[in-house]
ROFIRO-155931 format. One record per residue: residue in three letters; y negated, x, z of N, C-alpha, C, O, CB in turn. Coordinates in pm, whole numbers, plus 50000, padded with zeros to 5 digits. Each point is the difference from the previous one (the first is absolute). Glycine has a CB too. Layout:
N
ALAYXZYXZYXZYXZYXZ
...
This chain:
415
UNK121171184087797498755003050071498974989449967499824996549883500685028350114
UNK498864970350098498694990249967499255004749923499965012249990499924979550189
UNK499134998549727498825009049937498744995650039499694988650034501545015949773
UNK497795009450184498554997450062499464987450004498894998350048500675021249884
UNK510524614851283500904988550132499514990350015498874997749959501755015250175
UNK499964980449918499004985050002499084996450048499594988449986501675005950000
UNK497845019350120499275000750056498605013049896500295011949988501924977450254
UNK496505005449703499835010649913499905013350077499725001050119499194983349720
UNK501405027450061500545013350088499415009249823500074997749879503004993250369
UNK496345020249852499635009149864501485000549927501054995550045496805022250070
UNK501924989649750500844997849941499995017349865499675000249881500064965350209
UNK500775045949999499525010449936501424998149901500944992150000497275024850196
UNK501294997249704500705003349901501435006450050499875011450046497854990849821
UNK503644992550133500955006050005500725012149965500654999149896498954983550120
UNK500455029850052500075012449948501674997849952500745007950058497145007350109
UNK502634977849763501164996449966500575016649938501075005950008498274963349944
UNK499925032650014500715018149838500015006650105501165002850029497495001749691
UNK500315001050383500425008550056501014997450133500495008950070497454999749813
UNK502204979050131500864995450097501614997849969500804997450090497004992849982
UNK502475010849830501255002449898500135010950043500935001750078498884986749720
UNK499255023850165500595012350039500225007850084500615010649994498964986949888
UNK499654994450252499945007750104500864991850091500255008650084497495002949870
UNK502754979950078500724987850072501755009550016500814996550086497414975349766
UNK501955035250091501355003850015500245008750126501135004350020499074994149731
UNK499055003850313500815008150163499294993350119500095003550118500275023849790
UNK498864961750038499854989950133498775007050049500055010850059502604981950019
UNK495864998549886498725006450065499944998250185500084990650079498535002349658
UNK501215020250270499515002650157498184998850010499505010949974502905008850068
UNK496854972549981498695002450050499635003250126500554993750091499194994349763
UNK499465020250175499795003050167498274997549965499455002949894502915019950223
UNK497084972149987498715000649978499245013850037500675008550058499584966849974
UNK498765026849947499065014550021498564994050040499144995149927502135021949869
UNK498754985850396499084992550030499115012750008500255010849947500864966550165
UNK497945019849954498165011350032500634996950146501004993450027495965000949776
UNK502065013450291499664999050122499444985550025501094994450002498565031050003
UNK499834968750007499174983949996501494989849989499984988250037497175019249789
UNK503914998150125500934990249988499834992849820500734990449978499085005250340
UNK499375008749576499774991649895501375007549937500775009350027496224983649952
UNK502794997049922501335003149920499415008249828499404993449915502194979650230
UNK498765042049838499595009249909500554998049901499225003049909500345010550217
UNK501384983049836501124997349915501405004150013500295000550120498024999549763
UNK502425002350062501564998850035500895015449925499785006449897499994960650091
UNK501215034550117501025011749906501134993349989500614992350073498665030250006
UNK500894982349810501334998549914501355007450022500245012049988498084984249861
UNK502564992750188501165009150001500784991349926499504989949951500345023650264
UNK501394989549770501054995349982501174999450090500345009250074498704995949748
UNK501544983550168501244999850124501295008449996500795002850090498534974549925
UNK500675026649825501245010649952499605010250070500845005550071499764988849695
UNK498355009550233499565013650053499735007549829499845012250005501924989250286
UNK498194992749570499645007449915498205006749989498984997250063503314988149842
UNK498015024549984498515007450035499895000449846501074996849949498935020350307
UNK499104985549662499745005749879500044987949922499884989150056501035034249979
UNK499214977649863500284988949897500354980850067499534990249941501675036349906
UNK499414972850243500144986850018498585000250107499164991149988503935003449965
UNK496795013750127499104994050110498235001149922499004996250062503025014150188
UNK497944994149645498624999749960499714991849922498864997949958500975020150073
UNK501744972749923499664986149910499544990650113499184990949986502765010949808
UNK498705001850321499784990250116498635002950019499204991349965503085007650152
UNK497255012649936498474997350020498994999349876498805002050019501685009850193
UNK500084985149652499174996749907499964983450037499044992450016501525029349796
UNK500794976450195499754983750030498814992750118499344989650001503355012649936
UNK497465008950154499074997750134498695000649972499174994850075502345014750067
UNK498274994749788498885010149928499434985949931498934994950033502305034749907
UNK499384966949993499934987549859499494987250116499104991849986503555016149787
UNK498394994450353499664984150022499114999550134499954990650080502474999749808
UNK496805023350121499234994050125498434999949908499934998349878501715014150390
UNK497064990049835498774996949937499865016450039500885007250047498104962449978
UNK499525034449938499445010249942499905008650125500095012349991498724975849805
UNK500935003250371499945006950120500945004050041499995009450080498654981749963
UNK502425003249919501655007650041500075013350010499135006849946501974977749936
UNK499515018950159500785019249990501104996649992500694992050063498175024450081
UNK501414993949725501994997449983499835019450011499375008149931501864961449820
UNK499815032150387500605008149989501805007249976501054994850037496594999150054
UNK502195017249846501735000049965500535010350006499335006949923500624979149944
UNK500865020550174500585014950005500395003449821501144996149978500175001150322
UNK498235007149613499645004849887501395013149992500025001950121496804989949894
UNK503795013749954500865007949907499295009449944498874995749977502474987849977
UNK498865032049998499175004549937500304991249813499094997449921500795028950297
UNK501694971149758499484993649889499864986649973500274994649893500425022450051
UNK498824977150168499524987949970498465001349995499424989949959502634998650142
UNK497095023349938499055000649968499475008449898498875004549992501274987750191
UNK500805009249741499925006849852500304990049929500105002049879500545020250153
UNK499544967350009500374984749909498594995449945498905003750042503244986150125
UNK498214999049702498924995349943500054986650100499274991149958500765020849770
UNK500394986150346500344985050062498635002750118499624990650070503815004049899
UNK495915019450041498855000150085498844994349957499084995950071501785021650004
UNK499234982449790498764994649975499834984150032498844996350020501055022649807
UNK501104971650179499754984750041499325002450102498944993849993502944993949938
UNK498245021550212499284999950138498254999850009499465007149915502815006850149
UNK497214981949990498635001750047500085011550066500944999750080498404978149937
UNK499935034849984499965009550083499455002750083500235010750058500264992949832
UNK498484987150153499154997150074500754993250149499775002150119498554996249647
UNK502834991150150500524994550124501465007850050500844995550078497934980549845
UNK501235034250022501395002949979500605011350069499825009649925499804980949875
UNK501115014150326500425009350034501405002249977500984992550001497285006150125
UNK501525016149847501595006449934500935008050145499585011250028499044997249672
UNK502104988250352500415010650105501025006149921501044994349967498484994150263
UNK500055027349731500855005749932501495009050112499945007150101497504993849692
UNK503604994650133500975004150031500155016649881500055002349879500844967650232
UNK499135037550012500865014549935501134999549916500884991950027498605017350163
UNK500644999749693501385002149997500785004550086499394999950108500085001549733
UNK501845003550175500725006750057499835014249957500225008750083501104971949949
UNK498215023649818500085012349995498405004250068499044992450000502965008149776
UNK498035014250283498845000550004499235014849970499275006850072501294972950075
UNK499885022049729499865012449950498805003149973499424989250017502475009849911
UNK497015011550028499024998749939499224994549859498784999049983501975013950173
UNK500224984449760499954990949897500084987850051499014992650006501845021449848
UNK500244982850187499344983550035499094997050075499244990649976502465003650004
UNK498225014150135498524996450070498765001749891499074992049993501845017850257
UNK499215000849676498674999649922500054986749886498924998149944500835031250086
UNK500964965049945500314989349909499354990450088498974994449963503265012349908
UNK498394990650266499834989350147498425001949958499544991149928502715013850320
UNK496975004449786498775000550005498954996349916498944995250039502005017150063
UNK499444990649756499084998249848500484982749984499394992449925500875038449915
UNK501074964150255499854987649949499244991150112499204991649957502975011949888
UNK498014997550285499234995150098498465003949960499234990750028502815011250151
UNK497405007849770498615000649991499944997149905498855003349970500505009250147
UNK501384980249738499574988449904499914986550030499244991749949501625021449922
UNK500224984950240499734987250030498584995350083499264990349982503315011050006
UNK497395012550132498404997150048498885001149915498914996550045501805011250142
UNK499374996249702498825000249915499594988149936498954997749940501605023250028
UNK500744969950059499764987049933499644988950113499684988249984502025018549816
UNK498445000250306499634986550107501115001050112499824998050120499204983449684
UNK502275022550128501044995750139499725008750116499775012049993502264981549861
UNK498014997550282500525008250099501075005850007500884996849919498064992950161
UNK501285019050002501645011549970500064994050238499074997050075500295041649602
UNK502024962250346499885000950114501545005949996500764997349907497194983950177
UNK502455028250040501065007850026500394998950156499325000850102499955014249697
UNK501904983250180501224995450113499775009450107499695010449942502264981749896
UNK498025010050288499885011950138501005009549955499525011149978499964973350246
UNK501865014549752500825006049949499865008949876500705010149988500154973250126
UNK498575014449828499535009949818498825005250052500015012149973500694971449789
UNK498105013250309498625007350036500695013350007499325006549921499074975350226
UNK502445025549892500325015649983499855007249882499685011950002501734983750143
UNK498894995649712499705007449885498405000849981499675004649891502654988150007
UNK496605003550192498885004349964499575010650027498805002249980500944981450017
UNK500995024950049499785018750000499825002849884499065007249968502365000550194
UNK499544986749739499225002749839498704999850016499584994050099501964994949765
UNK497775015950070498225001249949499874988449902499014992650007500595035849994
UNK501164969949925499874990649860500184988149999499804992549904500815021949999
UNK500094980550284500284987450026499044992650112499624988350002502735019249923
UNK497395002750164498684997350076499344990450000499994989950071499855026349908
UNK499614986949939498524989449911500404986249976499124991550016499995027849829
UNK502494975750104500234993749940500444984450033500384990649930499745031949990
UNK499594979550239500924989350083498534995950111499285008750050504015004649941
UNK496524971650029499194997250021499934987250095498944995350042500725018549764
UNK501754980950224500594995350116501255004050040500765003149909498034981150048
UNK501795017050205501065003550045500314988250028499244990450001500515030750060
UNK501684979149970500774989450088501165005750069500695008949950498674973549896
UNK500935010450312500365003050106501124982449977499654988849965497785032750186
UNK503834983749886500764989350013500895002150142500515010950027499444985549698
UNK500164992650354500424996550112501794998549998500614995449903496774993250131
UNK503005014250039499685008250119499495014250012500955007049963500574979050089
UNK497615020749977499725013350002499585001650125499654991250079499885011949701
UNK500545010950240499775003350134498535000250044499634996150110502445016549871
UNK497104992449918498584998450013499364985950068499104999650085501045015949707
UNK500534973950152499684989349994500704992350103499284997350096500145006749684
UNK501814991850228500994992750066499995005250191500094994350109501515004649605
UNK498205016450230500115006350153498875004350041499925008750086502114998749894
UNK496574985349943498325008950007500355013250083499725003150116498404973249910
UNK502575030349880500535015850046498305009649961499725011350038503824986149862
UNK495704994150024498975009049911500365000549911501214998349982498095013250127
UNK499734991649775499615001749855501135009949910499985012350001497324984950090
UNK503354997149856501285012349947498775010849921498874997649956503974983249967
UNK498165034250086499115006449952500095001249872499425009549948500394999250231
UNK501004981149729499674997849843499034993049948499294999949899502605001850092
UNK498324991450120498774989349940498275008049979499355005650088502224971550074
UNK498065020749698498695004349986498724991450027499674988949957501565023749896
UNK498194996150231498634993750024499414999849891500065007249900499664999250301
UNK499444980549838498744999149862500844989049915499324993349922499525036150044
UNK502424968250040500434993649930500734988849995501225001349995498335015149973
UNK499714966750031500184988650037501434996249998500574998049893497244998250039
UNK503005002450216501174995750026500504986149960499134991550015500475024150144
UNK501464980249799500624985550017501055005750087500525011149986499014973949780
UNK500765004750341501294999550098501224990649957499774988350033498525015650157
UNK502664997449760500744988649958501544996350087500755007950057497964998849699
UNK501374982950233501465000250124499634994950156500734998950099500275025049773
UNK497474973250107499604990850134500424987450028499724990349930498575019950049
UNK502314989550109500914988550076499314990050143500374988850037501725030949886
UNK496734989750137499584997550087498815002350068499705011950011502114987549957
UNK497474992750080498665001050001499415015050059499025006149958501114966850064
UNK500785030850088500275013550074499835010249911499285009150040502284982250109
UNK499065010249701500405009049949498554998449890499505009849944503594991050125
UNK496544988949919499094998749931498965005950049499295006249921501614977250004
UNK498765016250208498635005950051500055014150011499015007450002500524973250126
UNK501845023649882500395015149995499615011249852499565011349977502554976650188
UNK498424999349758499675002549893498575005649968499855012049976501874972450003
UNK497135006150022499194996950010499355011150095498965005349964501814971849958
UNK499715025750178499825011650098500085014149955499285008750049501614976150097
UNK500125018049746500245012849938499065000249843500175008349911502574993050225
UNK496454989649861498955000649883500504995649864499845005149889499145013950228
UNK501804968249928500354987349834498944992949964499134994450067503124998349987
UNK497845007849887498824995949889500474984249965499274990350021500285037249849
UNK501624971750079500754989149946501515001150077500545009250062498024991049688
UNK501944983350211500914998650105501354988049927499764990949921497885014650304
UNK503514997749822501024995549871501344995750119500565008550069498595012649665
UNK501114967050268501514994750042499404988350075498854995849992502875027250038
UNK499634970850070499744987250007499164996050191499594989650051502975006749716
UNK497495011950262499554997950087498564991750033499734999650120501865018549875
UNK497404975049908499554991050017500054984449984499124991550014500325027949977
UNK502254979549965500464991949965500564990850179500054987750006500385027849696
UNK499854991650392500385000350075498854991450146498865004150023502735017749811
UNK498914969250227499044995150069499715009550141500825008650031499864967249852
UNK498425022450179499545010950107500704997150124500584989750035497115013249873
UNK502095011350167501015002150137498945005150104499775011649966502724996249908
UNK496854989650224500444981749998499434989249956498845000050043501845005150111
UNK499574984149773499234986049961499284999750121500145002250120501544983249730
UNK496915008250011499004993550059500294990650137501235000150004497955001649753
UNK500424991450342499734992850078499544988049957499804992750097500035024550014
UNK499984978949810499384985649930499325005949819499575009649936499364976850381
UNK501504996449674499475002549850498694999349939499504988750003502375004249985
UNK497485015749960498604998649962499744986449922500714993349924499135032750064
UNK498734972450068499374987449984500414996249826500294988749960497485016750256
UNK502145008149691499904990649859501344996349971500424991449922497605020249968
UNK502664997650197501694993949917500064987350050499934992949899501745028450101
UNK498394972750082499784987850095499264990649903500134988149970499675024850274
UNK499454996149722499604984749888500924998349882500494989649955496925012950078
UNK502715007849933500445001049860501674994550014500594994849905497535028250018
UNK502304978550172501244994950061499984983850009500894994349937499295028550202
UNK499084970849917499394988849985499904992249880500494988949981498605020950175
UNK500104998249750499804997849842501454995849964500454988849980497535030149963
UNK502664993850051501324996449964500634991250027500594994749905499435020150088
UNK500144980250122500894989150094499484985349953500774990349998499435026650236
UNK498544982349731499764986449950499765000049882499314990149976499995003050195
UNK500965014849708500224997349884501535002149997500504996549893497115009150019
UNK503004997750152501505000349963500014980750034500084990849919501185042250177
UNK498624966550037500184985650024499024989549926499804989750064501045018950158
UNK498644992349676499114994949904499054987650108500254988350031501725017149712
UNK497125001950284499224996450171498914991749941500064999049878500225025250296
UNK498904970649876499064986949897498785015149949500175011550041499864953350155
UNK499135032049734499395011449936498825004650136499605010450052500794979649640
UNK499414996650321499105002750132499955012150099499295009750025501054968549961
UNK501155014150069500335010550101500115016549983499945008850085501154970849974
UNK499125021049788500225014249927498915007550005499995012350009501464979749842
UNK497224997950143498415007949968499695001450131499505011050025499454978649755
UNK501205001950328499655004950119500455011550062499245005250081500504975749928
UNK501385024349969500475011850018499245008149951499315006350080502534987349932
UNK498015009449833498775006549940498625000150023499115007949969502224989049909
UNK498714993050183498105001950035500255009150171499145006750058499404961049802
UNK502475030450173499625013150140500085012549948500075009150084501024979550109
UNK498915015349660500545015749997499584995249838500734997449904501725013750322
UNK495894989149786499264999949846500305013949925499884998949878497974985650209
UNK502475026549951500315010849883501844996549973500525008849931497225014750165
UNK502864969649932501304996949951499634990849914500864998249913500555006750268
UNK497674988649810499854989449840499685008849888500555000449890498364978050219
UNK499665032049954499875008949901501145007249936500254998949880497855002050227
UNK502815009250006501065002949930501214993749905500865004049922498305006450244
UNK500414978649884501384987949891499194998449888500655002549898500684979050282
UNK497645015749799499424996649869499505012449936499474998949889499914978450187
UNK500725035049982499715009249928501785006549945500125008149909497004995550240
UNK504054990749927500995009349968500574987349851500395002649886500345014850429
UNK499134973149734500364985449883499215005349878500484999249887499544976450292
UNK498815029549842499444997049857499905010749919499714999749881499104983850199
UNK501515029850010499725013049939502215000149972500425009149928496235006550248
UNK503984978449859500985008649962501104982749961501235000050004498225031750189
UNK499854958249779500304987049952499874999949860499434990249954499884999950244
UNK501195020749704499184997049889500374990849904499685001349882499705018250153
UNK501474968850019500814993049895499134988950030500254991149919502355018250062
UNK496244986150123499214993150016498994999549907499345009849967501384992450224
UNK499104983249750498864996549889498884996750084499204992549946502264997949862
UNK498205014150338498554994450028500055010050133501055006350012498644963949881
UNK499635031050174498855005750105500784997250135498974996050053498564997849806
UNK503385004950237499894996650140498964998150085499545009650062502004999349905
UNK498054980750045498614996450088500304999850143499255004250088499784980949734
UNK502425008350199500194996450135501535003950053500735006949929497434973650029
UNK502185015550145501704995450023500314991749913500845000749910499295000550310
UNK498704985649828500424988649946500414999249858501024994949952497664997750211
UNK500275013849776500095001749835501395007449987500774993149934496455009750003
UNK503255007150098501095006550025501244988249997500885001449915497665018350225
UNK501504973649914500944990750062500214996249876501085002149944498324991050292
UNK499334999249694499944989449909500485009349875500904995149932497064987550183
UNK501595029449850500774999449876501645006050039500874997849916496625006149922
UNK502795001850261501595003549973500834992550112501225000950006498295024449892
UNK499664966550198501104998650097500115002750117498795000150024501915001749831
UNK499825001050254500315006250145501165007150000500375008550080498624974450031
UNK501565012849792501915007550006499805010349912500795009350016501024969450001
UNK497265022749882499815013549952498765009350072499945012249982501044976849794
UNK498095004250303498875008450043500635009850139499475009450059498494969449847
UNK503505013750116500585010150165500475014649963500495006650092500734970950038
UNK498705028049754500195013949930498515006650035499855010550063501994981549715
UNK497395002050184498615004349979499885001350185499385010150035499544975249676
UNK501315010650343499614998950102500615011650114499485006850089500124968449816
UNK501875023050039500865013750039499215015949965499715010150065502644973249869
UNK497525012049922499035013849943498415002750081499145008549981502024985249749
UNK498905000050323498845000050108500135007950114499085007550034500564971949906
UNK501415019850123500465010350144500385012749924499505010650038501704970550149
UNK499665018749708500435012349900498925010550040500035009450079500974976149700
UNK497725007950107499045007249970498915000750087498875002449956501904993949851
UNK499535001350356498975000650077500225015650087500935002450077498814967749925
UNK499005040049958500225013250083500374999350130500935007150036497615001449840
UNK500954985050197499814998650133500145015450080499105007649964501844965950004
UNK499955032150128500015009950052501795006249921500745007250066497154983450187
UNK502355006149646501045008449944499715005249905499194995549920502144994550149
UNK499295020949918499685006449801499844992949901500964993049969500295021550051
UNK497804984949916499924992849897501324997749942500414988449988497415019349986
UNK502795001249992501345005249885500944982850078500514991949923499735049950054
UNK499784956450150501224991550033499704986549922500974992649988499545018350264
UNK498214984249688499734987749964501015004149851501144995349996495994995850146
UNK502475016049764500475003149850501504999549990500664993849917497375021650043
UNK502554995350181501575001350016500704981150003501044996249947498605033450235
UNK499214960749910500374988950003500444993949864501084997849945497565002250250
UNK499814998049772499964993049878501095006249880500724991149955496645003450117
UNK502885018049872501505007849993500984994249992500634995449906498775017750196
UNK500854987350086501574992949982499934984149989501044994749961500095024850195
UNK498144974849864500074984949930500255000849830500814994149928497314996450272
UNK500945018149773500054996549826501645003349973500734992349939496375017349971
UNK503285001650140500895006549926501524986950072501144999749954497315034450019
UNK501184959950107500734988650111500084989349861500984997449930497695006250387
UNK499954991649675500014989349906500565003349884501154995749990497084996150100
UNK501455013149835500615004449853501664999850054500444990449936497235028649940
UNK503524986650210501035000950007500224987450032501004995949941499175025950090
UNK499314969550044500544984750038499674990649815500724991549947498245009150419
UNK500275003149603500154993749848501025004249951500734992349937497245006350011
UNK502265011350065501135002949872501364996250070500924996049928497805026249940
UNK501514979250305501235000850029500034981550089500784991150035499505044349978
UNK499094966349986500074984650140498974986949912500094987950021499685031750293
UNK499654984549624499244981049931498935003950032499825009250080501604968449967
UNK497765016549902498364993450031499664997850093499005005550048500934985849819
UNK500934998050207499404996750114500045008750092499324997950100501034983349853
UNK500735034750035499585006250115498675009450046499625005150106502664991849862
UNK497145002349872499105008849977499105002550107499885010850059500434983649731
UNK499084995850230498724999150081500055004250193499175004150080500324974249700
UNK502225017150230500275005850132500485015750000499855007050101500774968349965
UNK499975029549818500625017150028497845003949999499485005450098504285001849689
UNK495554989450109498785010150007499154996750158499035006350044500654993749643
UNK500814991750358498724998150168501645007650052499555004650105497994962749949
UNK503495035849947500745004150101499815014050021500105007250099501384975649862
UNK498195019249910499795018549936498765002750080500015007850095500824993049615
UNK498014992250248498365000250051500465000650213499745009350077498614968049630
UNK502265011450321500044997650131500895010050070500154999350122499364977449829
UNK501435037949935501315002350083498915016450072500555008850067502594978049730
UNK495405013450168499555008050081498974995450090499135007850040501575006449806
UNK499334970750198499024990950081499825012750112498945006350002501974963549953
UNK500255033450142500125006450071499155011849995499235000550095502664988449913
UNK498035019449919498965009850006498594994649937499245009750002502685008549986
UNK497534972349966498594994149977499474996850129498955003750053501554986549728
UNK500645000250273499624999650116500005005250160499414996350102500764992049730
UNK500935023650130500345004750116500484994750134499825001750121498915008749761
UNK501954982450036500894989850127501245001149935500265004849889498034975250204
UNK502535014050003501665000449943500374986449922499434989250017501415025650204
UNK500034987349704499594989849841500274983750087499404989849967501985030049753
UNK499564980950385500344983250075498554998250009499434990249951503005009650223
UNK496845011749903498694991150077498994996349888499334989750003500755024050239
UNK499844997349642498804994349892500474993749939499174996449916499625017250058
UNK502794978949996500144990249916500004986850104499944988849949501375026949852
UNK498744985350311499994988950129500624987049923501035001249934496545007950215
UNK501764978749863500804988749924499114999349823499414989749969501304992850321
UNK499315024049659499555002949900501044988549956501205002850013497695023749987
UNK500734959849944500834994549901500275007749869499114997449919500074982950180
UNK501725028049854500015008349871501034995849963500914997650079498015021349955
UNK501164979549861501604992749916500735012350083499655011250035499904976949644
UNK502234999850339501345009550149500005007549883499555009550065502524975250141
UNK498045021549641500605011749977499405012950025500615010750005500304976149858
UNK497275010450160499255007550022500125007050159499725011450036499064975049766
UNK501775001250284499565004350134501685007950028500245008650085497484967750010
UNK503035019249831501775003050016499725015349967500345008650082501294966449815
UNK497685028849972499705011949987499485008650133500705007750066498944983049702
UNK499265006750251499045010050073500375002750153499845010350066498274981249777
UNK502544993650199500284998750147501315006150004500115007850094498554971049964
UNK502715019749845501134999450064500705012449855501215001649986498774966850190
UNK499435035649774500325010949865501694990249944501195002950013497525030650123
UNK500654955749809501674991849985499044988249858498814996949997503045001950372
UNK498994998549560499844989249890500165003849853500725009549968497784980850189
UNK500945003549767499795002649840498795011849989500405010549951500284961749972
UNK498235027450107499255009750002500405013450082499215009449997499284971949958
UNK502765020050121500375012450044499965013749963499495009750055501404975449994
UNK500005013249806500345010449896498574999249925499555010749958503354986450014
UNK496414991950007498565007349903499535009150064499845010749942499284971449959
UNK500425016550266498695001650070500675017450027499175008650034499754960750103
UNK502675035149846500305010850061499575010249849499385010649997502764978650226
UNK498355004449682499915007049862498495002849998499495010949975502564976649890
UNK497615006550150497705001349970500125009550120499135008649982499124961649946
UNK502335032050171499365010050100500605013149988499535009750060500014972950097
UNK501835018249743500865011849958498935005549876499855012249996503004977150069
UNK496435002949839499125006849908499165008650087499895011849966500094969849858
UNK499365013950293499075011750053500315010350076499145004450076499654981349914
UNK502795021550004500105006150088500625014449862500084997849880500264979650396
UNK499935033449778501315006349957500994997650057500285009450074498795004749867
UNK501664977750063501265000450039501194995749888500054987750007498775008350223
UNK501765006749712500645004149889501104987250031500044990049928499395040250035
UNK501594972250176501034992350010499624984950066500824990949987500565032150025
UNK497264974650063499344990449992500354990449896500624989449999497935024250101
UNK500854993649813499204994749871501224993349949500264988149987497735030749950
UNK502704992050036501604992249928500744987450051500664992149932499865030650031
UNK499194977050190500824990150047499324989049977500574990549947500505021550207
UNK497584987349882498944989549932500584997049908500644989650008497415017050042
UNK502015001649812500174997149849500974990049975499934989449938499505032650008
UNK502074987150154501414993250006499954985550028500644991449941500305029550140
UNK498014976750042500414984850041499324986149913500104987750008500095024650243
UNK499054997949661499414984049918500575005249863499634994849894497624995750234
UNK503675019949875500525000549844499135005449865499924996549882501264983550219
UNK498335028549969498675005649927499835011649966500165009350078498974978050018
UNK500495014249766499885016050016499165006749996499014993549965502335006149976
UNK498415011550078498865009850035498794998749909498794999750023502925016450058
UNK498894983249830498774993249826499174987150033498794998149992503225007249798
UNK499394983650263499014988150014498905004350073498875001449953502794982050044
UNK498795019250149499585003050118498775005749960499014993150021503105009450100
UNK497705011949809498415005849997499554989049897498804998050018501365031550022
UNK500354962749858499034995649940499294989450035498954995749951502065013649919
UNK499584987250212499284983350118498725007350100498934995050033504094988950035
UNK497495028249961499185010650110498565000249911498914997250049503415022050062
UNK497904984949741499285005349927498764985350003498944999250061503165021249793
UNK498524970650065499404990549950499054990050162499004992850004503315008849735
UNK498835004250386498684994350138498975010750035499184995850081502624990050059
UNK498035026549824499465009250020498514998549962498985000750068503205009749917
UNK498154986149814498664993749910499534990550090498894999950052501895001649700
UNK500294988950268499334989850059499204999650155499334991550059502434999949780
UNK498625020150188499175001050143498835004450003499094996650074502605006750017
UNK498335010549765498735008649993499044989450005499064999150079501715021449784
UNK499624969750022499154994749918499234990550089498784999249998502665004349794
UNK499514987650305499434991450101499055004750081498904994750014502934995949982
UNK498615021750073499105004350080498585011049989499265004150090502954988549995
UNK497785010949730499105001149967498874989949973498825003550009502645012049952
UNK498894972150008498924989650024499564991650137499414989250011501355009949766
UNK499645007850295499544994850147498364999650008499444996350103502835015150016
């Protein structure tokens, strides 16, 4: 029971201890967006499908390696929340979705109850599955549960049949198992609060009609620092679209921290690292631009690049580094921009392994870009075949997940 790179890149603390222990059934992250599309923080699964003891080392690890705004949520055990392993959690950020026992006698429910209302006394949220809301006919459990969740397919939802009659009013929904924007608004329609699966990952039906003015630049940007373009020509681009300088010198200097001086300019930019390292920074530019998509799709980007890059170091060299993380960033161009990925990558000069990737799902970056997109799903036999084709195992796998995760919080907390 609880008691009462060669490019500079933040550089957080490696949750290595708890990533030892939680790395063994292969981390599942799903993001947990709001209505607005922002990204709330993340639930924890595992790809084994384990619960109790392995999956709460996993969300200690999650826990360890994001920043303080995160939400780590986790389906909790009754005795994993009689564990001393609760106290590492913030309770503040921390939701428990408690799983029932199987027995459901009056002793254990009254046990269920004195321990869920210790944990809320300390801060945790408690949230309960559509399926278990029936044991709140108890009196002693009532009180004790303080988010529901609704998982898809359901009829409420999938078939906007109306509001199941388990579901309790008054009490803030997550929808999880959303696949589609349809199901999302349905969702959203039956009174979700919060919102869980991949369906914003997904580009829109139907694409835009043309591409908005900033990607066009920023597309641009890209195209002549890849082709290392005279500096000139680089700033003139920038002076038609003066809040894109602001944003480059505010994303260089707030999340550059291996830099010994100030970013004044491009130019200055250029001069201390180069053009062949500033085309990352520049990628991280469309990443992290809201425009008209969920926030959450820029983070999912930046994500699968990190978790892209780190596997091309270890499995493919150095030099592939820099093309798996823009292939990862670029393999959701398509929904930033809401065009289909041929037309927003158009003649995008991008190194062929990048464009072999995105255009034709074929090359060396094949097997990274599928493995980084098997971490965000549940899919169990996914995941494995990923694992199988680069020879990997489930351990490596979350601990590369783990260690791009820090590295994403951390980046995109200094924006």
């Amino acid at each position: 029971m609880p008691s009462t790179d060669t490019v500079p890149v933040p550089v957080p603390q490696r949750p290595d201890r708890a990533a030892a222990q939680a790395a063994v059934g292969g981390l599942a992250l799903q993001a947990l967006l709001d209505a607005q599309g922002a990204l709330l923080g993340w639930m924890v699964r595992l790809q084994d499908g384990s619960i109790g003891e392995p999956l709460m080392a996993a969300a200690q690890a999650v826990h360890d390696a994001t920043g303080a705004a995160s939400l780590v949520w986790v389906a909790a055990s009754l005795d994993a929340l009689m564990d001393d392993r609760l106290d590492q959690f913030d309770p503040r950020r921390t939701v428990l979705q408690f799983e029932f026992p199987a027995e459901r006698d009056p002793d254990t429910l009254a046990q269920c109850a004195s321990v869920l209302a210790a944990c809320r006394r300390l801060g945790f949220r408690v949230a309960l599955a559509q399926e278990a809301l029936p044991v709140l006919v108890e009196p002693a459990l009532r009180g004790q549960i303080d988010l529901q969740v609704l998982h898809l397919p359901h009829a409420s939802v999938a078939g906007a049949a109306g509001v199941d009659p388990a579901l309790r009013p008054g009490l803030p929904l997550l929808v999880t198992g959303i696949d589609t924007e349809v199901q999302r608004a349905l969702a959203q329609r039956v009174g979700a609060l919060w919102f869980c699966g991949g369906w914003y990952t997904r580009p829109p039906v139907p694409p835009r009609a043309t591409m908005r003015p900033c990607h066009a630049v920023l597309l641009e940007l890209v195209a002549l620092v890849r082709r290392e373009a005279e500096l000139a020509e680089i700033e003139a681009v920038l002076r038609r679209d003066p809040l894109l300088s602001l944003r480059f010198l505010r994303l260089i200097n707030h999340c550059g921290n291996g830099l010994q001086t100030e970013v004044t300019s491009f130019g200055h930019a250029v001069m201390l690292l180069g053009l062949r390292k500033l085309l990352r920074w520049c990628c991280l530019l469309i990443a992290t631009d809201a425009g008209e998509v969920a926030p959450a799709v820029g983070t999912t980007a930046v994500l699968r690049g990190r978790v892209m890059e780190l596997l091309a170091e270890d499995l493919l060299g150095p030099q592939h580094c820099d093309s798996a993380f823009i292939a990862g960033m670029f393999s959701l161009l398509d929904v930033m921009t809401g065009l289909p990925i041929a037309r927003a990558l158009g003649d995008l000069p991008l190194p062929q392994d990048v464009l072999d990737v995105l255009r034709a799902g074929r090359g060396p970056l094949q097997p990274l870009l599928s493995l980084a997109i098997s971490c965000e799903r549940d899919e169990p036999e996914g995941f494995a075949r990923a694992c199988e084709a680069l020879a990997l195992s489930a351990a490596q796998v979350s601990a590369v997940h783990l260690r791009a995760l820090a590295w994403t919080e951390e980046l995109l907390e200094r924006r």
